[in-house]
C-alpha positions as CSV (number, residue, x, y, z in Angstrom):
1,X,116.1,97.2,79.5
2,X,117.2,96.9,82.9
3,X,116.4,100.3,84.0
4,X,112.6,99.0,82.8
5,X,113.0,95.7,84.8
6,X,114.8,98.0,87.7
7,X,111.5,100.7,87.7
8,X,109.1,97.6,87.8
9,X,110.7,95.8,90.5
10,X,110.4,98.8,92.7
11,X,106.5,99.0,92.3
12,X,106.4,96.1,93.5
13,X,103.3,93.8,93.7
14,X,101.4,97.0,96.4
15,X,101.9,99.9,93.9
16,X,103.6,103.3,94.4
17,X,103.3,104.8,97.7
18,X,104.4,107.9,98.9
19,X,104.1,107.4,102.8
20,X,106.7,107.6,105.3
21,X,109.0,108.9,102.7
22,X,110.9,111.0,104.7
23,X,111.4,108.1,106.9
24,X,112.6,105.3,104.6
25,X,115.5,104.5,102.2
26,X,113.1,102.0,100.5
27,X,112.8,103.8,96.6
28,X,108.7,102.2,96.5
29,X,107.9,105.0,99.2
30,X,109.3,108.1,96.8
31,X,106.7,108.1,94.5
32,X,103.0,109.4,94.9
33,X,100.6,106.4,94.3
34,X,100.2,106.8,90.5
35,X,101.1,103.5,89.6
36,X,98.1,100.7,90.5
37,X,99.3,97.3,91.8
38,X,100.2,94.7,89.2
39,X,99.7,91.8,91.2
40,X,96.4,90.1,90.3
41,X,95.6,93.5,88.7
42,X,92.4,92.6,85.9
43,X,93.5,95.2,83.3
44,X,97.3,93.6,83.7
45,X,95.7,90.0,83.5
46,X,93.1,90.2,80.8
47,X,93.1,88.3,77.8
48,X,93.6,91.0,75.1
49,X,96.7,92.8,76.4
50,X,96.1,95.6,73.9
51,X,95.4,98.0,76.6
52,X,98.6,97.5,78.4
53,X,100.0,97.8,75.2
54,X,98.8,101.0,75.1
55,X,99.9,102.2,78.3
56,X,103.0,101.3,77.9
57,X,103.5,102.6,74.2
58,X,102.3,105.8,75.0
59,X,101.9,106.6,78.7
60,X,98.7,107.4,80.8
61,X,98.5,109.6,83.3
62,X,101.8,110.0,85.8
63,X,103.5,107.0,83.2
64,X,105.7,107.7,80.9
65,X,105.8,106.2,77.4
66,X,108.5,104.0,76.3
67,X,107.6,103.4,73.0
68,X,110.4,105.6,71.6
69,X,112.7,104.0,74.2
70,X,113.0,100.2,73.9
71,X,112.8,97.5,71.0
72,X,110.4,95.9,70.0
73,X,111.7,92.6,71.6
74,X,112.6,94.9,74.9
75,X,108.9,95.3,75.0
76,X,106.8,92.4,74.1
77,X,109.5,91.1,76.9
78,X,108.6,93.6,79.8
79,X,105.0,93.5,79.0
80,X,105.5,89.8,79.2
81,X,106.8,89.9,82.3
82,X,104.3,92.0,84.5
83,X,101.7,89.5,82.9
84,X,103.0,86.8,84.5
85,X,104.9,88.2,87.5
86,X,103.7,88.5,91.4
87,X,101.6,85.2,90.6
88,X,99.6,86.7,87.5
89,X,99.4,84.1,85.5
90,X,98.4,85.9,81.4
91,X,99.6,85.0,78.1
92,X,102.7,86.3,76.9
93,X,102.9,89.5,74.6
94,X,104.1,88.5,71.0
95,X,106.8,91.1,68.9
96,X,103.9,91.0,66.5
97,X,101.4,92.2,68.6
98,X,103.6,94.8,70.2
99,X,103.9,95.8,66.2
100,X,100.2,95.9,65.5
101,X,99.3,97.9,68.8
102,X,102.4,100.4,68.2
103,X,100.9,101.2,64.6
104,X,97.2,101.3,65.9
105,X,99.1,104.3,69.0
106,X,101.4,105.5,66.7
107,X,102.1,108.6,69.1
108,X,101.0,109.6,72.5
109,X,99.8,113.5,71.3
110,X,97.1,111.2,68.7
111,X,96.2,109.0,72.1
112,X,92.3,110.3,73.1
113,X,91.0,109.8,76.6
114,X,94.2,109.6,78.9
């Protein structure tokens, strides 16, 4: 789980940028931008978190999945976490609705539209 904590800390509250890499030691500059910011972000902060869910359960675009990866606790706690860090201020994310949205995207290859 702290790799998880580690990877969001480092995309920071700006997003993924890939400038100046060459130049810099900062690890938020050796990335493309793939990653949106998270701060104040609407599809982070909105009242149904059953997208982020989904996201983060079976990847989307440049994002890997991590449902196979961490607990169920592990993530209802991370998705917690970018709801209410770099002043977002969203409801938590329950085990059981981590449950519910990982048998609703059971895999990423039955995922349609990412």
């Amino acid at each position: 789980m702290r790799v998880a904590f580690t990877s969001i800390t480092a995309i920071r509250r700006n997003g993924v940028r890939s400038n100046d890499a060459r130049q810099s030691s900062d690890p938020v500059h050796l990335f493309p931008l793939s990653y949106q910011p998270m701060a104040g972000n609407p599809f982070v902060t909105a009242e149904d978190p059953t997208p982020v869910l989904q996201v983060v359960l079976t990847g989307r675009g440049g994002m890997p999945h991590f449902g196979e990866y961490l607990t169920t606790e592990e993530l209802a706690a991370v998705i917690s976490y970018v709801r209410n860090g770099w002043d977002n201020n969203a409801s938590a994310v329950s085990t059981e609705q981590v449950e519910e949205a990982d048998q609703q995207f059971s895999s990423p290859a039955e995922v349609v539209g990412h």
